[in-house]
Backbone as JSON Lines, residues from 0, in Angstrom:
{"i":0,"aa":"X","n":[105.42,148.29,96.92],"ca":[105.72,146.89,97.21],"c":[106.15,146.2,95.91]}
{"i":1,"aa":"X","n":[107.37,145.49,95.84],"ca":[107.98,144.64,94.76],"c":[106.61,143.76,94.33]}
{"i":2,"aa":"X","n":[106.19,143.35,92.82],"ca":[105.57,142.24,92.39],"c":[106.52,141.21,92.33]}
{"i":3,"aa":"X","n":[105.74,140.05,93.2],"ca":[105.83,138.63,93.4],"c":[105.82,138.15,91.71]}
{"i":4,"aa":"X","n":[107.39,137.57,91.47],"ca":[107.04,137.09,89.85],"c":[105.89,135.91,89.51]}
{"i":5,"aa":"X","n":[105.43,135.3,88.31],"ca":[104.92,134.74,88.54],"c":[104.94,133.43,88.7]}
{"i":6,"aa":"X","n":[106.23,133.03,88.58],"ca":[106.99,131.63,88.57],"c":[106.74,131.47,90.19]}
{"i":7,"aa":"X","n":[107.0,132.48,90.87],"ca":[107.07,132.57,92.34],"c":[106.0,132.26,93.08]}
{"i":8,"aa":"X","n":[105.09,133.21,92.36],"ca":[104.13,132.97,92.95],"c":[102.91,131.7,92.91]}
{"i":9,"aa":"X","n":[103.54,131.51,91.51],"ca":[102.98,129.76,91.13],"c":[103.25,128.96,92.71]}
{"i":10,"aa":"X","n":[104.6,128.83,92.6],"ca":[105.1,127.93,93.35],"c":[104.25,128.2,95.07]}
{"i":11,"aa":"X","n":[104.53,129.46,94.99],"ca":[103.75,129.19,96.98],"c":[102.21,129.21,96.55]}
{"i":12,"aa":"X","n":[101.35,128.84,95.62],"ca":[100.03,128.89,95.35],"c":[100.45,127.07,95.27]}
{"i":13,"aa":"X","n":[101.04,126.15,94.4],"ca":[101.27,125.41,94.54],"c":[101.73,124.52,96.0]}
{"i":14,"aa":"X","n":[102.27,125.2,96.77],"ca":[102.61,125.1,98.38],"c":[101.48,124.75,98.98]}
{"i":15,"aa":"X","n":[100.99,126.15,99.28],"ca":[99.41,126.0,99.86],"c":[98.85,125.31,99.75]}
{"i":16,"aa":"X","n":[98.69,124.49,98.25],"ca":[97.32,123.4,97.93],"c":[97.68,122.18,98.76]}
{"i":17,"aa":"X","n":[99.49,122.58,98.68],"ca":[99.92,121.1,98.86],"c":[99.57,121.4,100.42]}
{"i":18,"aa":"X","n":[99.45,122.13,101.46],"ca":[99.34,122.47,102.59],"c":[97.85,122.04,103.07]}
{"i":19,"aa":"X","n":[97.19,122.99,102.39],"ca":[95.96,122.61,102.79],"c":[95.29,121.02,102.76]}
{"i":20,"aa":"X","n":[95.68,120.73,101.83],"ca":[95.27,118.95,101.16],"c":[95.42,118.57,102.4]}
{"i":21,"aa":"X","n":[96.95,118.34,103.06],"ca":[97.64,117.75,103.87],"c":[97.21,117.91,105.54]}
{"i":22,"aa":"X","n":[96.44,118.75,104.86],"ca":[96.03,118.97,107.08],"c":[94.35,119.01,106.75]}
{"i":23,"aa":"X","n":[93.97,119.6,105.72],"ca":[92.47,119.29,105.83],"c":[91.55,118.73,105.25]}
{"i":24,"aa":"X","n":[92.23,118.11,104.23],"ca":[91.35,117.25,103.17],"c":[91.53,118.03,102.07]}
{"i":25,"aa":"X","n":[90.9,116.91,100.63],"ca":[90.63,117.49,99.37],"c":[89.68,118.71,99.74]}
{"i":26,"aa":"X","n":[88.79,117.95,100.14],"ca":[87.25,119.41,100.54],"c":[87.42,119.87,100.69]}
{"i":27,"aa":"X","n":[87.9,120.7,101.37],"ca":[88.57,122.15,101.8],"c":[89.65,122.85,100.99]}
{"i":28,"aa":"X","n":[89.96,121.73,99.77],"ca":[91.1,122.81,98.82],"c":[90.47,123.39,97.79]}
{"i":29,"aa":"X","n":[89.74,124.61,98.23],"ca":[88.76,125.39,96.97],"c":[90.05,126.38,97.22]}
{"i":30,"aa":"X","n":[89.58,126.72,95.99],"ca":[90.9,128.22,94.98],"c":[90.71,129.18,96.12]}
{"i":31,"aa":"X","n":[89.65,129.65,96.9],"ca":[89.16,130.81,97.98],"c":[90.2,129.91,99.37]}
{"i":32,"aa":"X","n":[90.31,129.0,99.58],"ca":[91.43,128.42,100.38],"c":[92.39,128.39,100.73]}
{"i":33,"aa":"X","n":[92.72,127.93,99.53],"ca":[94.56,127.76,98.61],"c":[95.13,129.34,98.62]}
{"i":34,"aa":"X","n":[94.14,130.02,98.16],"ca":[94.71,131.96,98.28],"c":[94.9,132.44,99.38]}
{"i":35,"aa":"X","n":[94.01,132.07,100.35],"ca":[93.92,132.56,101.72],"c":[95.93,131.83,102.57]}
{"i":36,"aa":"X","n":[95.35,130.61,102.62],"ca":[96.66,129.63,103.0],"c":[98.4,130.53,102.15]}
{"i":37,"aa":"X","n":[97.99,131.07,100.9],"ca":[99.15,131.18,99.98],"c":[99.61,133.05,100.12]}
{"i":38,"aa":"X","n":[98.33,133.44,100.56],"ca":[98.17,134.58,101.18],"c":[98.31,135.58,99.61]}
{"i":39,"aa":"X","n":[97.63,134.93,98.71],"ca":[97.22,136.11,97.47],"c":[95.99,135.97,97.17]}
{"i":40,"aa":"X","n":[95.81,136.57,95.94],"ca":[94.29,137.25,96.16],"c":[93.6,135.98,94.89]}
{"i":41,"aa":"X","n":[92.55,135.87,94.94],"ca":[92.22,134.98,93.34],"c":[92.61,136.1,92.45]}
{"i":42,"aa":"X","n":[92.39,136.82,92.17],"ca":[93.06,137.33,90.74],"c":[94.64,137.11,90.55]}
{"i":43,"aa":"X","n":[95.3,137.0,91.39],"ca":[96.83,136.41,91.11],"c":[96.7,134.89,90.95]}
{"i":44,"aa":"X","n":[95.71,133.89,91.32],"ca":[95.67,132.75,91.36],"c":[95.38,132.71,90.03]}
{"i":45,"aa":"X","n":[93.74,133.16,89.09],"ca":[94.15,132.69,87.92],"c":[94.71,133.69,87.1]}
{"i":46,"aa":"X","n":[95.68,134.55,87.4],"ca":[96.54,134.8,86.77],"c":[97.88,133.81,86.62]}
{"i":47,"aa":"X","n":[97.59,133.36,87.48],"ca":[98.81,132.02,87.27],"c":[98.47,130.71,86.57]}
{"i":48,"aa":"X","n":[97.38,130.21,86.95],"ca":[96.56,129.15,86.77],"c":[95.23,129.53,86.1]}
{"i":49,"aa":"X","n":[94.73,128.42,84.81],"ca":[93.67,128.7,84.31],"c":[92.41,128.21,85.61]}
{"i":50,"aa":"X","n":[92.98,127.36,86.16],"ca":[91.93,126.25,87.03],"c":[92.47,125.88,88.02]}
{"i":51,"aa":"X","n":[91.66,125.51,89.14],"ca":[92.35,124.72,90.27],"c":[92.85,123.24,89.57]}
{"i":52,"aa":"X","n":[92.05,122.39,88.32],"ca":[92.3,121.51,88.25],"c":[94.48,121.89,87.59]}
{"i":53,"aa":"X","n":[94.28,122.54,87.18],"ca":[95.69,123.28,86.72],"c":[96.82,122.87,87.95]}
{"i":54,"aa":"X","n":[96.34,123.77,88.58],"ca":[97.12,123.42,89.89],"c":[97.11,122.45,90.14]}
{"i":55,"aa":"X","n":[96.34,121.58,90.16],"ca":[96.26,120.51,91.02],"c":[97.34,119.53,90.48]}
{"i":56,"aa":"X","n":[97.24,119.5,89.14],"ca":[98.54,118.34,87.6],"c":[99.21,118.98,87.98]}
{"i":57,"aa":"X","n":[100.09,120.41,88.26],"ca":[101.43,120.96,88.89],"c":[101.69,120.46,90.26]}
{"i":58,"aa":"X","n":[100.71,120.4,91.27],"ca":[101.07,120.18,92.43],"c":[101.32,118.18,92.49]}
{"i":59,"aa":"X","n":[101.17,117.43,91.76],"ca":[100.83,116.42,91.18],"c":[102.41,116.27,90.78]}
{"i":60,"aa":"X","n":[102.59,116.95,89.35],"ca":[103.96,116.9,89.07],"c":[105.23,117.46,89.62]}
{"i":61,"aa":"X","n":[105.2,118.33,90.53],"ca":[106.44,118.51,91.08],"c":[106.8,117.65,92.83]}
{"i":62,"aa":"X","n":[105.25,117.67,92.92],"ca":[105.85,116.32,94.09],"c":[106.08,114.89,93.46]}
{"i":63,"aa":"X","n":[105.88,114.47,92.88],"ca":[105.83,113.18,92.2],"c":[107.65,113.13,91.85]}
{"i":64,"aa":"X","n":[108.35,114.8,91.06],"ca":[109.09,114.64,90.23],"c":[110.35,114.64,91.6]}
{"i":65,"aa":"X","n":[109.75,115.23,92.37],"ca":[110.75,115.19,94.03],"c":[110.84,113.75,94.42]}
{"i":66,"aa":"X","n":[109.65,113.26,94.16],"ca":[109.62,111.9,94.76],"c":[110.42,110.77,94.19]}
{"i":67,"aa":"X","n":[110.43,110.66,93.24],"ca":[110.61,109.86,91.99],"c":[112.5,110.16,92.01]}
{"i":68,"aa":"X","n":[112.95,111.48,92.32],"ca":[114.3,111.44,91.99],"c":[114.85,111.39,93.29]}
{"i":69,"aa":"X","n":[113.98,111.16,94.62],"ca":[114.81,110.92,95.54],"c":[114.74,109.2,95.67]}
{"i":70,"aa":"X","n":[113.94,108.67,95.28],"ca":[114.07,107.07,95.41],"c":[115.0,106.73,94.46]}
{"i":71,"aa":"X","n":[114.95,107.27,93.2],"ca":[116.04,107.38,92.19],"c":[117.27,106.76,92.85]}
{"i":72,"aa":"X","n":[117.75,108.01,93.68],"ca":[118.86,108.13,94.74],"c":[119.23,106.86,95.35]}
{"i":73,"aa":"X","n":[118.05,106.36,95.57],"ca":[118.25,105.18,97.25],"c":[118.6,104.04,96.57]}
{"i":74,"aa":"X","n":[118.71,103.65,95.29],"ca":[119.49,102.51,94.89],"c":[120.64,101.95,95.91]}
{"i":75,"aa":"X","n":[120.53,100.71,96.55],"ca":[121.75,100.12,97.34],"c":[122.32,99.16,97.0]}
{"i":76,"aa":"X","n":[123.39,98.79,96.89],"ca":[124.07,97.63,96.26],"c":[124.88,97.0,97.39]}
{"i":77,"aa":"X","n":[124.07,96.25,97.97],"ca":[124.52,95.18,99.15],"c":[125.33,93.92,98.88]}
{"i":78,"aa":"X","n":[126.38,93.45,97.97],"ca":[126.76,92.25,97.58],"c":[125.61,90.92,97.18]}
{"i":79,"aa":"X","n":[124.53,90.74,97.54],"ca":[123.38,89.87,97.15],"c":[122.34,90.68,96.59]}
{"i":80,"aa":"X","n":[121.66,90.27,95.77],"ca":[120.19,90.75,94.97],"c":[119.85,90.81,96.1]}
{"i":81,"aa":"X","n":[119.09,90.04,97.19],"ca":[117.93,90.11,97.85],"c":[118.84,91.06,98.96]}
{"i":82,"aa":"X","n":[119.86,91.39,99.37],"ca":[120.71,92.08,100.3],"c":[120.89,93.78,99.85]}
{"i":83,"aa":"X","n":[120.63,93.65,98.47],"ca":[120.6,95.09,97.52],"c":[118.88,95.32,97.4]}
{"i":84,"aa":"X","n":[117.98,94.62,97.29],"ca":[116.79,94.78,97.02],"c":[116.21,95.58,98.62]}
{"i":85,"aa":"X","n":[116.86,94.71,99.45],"ca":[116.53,94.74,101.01],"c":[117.15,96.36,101.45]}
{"i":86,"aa":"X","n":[118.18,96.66,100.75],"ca":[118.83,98.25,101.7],"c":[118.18,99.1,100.53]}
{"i":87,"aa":"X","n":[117.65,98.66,99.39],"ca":[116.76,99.49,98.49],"c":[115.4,100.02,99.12]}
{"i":88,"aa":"X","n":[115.01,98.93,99.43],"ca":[113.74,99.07,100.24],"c":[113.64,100.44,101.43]}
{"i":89,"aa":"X","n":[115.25,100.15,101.68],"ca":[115.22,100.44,103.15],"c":[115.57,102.15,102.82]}
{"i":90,"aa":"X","n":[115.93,102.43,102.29],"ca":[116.28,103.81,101.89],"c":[114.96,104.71,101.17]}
{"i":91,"aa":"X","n":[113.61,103.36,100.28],"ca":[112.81,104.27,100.15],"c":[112.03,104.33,101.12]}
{"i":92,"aa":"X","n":[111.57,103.49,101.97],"ca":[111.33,103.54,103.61],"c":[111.26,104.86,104.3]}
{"i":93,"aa":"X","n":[113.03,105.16,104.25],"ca":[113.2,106.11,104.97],"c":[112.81,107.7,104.36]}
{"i":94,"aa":"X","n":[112.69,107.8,103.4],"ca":[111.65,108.84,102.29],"c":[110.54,109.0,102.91]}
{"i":95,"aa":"X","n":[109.65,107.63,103.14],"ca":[107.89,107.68,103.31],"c":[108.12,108.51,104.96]}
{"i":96,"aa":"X","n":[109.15,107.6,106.16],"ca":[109.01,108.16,107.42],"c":[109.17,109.64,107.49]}
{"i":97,"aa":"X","n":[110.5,110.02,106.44],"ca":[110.51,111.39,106.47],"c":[110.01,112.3,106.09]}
{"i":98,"aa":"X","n":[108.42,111.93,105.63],"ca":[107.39,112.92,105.12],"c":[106.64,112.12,105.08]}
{"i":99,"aa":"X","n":[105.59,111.66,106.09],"ca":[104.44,110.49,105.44],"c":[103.09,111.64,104.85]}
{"i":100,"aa":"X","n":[103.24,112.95,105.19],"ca":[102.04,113.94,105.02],"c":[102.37,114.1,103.04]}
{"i":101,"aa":"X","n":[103.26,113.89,102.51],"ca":[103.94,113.66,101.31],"c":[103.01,112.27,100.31]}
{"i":102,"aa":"X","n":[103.44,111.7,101.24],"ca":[102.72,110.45,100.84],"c":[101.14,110.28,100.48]}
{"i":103,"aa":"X","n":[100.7,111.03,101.99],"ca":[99.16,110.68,101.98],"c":[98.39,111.57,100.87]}
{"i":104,"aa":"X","n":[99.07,113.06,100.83],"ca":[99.1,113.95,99.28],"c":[98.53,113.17,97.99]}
{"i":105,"aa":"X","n":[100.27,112.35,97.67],"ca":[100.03,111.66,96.91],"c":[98.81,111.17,96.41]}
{"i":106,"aa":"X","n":[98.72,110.12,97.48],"ca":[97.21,109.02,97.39],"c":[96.1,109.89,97.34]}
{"i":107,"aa":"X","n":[95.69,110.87,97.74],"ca":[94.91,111.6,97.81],"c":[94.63,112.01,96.42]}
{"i":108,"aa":"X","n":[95.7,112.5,95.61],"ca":[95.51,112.94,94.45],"c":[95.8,112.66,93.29]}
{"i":109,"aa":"X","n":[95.97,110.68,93.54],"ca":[95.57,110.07,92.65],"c":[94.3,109.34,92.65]}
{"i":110,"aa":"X","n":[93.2,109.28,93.88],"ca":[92.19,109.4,93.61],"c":[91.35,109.74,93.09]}
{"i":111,"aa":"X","n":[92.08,111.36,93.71],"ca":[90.96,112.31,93.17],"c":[91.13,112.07,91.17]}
{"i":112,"aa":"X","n":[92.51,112.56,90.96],"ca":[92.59,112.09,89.45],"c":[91.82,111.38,88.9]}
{"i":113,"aa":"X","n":[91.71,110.01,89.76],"ca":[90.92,108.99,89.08],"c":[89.45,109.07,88.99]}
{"i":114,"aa":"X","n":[88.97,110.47,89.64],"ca":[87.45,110.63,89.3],"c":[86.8,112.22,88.88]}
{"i":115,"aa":"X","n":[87.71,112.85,88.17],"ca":[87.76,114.07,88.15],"c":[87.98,114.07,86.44]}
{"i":116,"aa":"X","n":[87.42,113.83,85.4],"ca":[87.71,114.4,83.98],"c":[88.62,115.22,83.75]}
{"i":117,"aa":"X","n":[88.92,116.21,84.36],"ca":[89.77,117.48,83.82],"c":[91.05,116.76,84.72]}
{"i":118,"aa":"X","n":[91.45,115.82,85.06],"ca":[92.58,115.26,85.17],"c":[92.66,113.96,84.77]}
{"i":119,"aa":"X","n":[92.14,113.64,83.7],"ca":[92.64,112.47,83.08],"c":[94.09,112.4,83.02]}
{"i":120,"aa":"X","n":[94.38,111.53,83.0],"ca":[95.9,110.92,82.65],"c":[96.79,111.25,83.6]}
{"i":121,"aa":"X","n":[96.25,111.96,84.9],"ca":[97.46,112.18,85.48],"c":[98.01,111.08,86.2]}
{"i":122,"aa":"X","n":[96.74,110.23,86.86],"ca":[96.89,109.37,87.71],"c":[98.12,108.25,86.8]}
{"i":123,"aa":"X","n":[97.16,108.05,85.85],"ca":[98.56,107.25,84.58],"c":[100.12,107.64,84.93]}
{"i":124,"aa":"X","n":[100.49,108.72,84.46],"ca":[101.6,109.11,84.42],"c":[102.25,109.61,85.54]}
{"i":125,"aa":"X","n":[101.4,109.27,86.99],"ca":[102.22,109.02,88.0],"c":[102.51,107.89,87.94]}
{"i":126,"aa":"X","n":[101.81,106.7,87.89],"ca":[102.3,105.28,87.71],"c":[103.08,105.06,86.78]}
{"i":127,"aa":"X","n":[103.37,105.84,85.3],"ca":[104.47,105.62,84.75],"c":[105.97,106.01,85.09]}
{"i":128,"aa":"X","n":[106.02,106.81,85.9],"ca":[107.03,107.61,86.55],"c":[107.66,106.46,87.86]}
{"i":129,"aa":"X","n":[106.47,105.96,88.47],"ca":[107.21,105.03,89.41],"c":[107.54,103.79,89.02]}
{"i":130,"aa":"X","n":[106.49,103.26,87.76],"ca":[107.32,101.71,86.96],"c":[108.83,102.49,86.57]}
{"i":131,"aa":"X","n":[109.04,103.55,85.66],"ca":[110.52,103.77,85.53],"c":[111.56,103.96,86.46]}
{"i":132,"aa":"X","n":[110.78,104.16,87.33],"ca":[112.1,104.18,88.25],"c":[112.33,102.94,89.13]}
{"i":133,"aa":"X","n":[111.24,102.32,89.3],"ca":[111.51,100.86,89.64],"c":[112.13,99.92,88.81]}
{"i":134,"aa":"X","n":[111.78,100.06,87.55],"ca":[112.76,99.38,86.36],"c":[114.19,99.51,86.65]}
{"i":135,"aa":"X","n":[114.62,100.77,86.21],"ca":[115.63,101.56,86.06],"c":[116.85,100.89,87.77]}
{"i":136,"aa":"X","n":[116.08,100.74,89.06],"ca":[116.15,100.0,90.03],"c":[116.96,99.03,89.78]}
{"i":137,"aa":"X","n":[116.13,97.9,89.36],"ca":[116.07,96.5,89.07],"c":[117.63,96.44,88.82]}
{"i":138,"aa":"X","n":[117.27,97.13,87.21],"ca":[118.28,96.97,86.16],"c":[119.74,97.43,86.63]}
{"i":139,"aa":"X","n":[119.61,98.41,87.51],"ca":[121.18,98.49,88.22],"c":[121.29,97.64,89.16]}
{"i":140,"aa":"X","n":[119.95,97.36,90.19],"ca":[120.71,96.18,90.88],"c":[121.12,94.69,89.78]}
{"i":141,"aa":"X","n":[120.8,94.37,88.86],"ca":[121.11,93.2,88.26],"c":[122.25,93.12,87.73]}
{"i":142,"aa":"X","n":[122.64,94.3,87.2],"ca":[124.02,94.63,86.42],"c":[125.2,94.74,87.5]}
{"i":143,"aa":"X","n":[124.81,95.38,88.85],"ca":[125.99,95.05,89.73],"c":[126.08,93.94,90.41]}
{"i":144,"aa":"X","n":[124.87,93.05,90.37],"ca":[125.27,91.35,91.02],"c":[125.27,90.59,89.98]}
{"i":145,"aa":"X","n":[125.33,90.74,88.78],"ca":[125.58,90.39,87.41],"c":[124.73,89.26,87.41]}
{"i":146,"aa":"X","n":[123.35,89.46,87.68],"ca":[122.44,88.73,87.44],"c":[121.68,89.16,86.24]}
{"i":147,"aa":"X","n":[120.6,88.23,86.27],"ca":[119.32,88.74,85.32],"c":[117.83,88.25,86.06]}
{"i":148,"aa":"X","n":[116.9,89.4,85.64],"ca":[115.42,88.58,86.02],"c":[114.78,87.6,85.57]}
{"i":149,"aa":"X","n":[114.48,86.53,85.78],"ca":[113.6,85.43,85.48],"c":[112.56,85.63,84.45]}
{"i":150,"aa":"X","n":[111.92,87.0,85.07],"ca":[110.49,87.48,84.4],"c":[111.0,88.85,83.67]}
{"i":151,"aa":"X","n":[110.1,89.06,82.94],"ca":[110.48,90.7,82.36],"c":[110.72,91.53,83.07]}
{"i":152,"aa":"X","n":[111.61,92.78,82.97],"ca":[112.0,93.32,84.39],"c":[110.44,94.62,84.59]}
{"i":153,"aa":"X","n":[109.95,94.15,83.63],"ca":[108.78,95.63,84.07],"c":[107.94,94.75,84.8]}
{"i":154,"aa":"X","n":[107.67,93.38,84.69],"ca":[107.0,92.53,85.17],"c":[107.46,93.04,87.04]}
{"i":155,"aa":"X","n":[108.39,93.01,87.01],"ca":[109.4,92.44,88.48],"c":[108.93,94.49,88.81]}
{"i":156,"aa":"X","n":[109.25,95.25,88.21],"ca":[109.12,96.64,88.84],"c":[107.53,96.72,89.11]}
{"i":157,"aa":"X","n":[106.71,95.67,88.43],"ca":[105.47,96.19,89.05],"c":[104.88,95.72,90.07]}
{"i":158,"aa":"X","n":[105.76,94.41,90.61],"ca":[105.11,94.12,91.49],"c":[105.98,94.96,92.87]}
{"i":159,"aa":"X","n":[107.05,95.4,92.34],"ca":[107.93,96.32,93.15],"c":[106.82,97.9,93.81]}
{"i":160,"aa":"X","n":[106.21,98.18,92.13],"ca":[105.55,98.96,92.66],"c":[104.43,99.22,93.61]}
{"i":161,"aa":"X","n":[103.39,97.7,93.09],"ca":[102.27,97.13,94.12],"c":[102.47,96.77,95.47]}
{"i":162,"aa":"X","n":[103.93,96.5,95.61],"ca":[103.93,96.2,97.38],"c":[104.3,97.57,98.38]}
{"i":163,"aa":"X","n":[105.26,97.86,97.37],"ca":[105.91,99.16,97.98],"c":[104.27,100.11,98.75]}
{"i":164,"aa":"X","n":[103.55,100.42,97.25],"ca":[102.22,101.0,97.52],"c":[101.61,100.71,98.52]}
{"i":165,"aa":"X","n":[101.12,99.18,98.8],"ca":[100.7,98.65,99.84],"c":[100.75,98.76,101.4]}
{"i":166,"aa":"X","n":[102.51,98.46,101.4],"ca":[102.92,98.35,102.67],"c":[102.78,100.34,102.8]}
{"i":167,"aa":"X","n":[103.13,100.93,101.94],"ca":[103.08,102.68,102.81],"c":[101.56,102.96,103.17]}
{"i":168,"aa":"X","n":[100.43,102.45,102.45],"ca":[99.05,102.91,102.56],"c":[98.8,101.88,103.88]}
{"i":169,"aa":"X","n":[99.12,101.02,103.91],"ca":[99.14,100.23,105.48],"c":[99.74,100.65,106.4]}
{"i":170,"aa":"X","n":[100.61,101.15,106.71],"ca":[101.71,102.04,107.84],"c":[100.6,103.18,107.7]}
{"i":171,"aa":"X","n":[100.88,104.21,106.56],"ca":[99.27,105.21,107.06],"c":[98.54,105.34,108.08]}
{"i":172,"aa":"X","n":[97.58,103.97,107.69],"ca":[96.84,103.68,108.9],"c":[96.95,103.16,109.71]}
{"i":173,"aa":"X","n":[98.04,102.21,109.76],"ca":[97.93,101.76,111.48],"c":[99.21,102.16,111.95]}
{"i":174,"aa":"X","n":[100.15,102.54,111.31],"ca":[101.3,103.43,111.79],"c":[102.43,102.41,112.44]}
{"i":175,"aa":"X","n":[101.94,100.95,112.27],"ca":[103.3,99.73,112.34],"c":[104.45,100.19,111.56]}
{"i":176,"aa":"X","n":[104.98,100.43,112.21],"ca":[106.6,100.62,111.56],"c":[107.18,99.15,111.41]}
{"i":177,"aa":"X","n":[107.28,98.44,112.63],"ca":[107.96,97.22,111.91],"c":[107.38,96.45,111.62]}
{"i":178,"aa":"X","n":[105.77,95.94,111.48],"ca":[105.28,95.35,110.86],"c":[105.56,95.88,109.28]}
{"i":179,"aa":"X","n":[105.52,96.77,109.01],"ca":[106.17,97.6,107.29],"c":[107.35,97.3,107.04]}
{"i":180,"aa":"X","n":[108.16,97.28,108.17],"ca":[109.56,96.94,107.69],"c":[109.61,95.75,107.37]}
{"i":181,"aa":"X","n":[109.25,95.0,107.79],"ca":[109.22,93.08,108.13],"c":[108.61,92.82,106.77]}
{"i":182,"aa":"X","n":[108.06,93.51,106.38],"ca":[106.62,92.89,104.74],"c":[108.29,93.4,103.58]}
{"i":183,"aa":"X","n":[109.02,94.24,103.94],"ca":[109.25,95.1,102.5],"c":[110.83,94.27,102.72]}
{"i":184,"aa":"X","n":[111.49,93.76,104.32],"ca":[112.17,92.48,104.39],"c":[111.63,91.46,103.36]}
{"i":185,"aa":"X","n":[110.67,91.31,104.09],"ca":[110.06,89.13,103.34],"c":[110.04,89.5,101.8]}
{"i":186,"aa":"X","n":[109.73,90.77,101.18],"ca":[109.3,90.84,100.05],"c":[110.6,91.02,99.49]}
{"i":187,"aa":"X","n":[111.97,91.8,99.03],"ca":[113.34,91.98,99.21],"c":[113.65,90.58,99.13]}
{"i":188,"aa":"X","n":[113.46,89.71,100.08],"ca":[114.16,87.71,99.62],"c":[113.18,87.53,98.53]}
{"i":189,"aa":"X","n":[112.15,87.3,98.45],"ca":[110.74,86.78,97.85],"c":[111.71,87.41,96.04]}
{"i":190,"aa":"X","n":[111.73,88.72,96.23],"ca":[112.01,88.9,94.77],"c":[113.45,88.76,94.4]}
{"i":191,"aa":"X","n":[114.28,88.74,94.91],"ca":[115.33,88.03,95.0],"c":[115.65,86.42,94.18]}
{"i":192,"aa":"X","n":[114.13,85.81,94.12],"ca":[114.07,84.42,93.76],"c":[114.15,85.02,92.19]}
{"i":193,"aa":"X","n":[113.52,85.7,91.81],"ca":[113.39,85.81,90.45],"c":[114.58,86.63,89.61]}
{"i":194,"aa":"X","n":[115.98,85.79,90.04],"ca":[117.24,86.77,90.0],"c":[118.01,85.38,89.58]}
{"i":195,"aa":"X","n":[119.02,85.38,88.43],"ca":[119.72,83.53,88.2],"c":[120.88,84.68,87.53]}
{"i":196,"aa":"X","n":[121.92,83.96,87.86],"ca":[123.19,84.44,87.74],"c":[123.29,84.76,86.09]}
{"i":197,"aa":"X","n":[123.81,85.57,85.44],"ca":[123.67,86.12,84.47],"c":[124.64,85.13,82.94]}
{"i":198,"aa":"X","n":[125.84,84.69,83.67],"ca":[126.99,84.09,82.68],"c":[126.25,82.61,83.1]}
């Protein structure tokens, strides 16, 4: 039988965690789990990985880095700030519907981050990853309606980031679609105000 390289086999050990998380909870993602689900043995697991916490900052960073460059993407430039903010919205929207098990990952494992020592900083540097790309946002929508922000634009990406967060961990649970749509509407005009013509 061919050996599974180990880049390879990272990745479907990385799969699995992300599998298991997603249908059965953190609790249930022990390394004896994740192998079973990934279908190798623990000695190929930490042959790949020193630790589950290992895995866990990989499985952490390559969904994050998927995530992060597909909202990247959804930049819309509607002729108005709040008309570009609004089909911005609407494109990362359509990201969360098209994987909300993606999402709930996420949250899951920036919790856990946030109480787990051997993952310090990850939780951080997911939130730095989504202020930059909410910045980065802003700043193209402002430059193509040749505006500017009122407030600092990291100011304006964070509250970009706090609602965005909000309204997906609210859909989660009660699974309102257009009550979510309607908040990330009102919010799209709302920040819109903090936009004054540039010349």
């Amino acid at each position: 039988m061919a050996r599974v390289p180990a880049q390879v086999r990272r990745k479907q050990l990385v799969d699995a965690a992300f599998r298991v998380i997603g249908k059965e909870g953190f609790a249930a993602a022990t390394t004896r789990r994740i192998c079973a689900e990934a279908g190798a043995s623990l000695a190929a697991f930490h042959y790949c990985f020193d630790s589950k916490e290992e895995l866990l900052v990989e499985l952490t960073r390559q969904t994050q880095a998927e995530l992060t460059s597909r909202h990247a993407a959804e930049v819309e430039i509607g002729g108005s700030v709040a008309a570009s903010v609004r089909a911005t919205l609407r494109g990362y929207w359509e990201t969360v519907e098209e994987d909300p098990n993606r999402e709930s990952v996420l949250m899951a494992l920036t919790q856990h981050a946030l109480h787990e020592p051997a993952l310090a900083g990850v939780a951080a540097q997911q939130y730095v990853e989504y202020h930059r790309v909410a910045q980065e946002s802003l700043e193209r929508i402002a430059a193509a309606c040749d505006v500017s922000w009122t407030l600092p634009v990291e100011q304006v990406a964070r509250m970009l980031v706090v609602v965005t967060d909000g309204v997906t961990l609210a859909w989660l649970v009660d699974g309102d679609r257009d009550a979510a749509l309607t908040a990330l509407d009102a919010f799209a005009d709302g920040l819109a105000r903090f936009a004054e013509p540039a010349h």
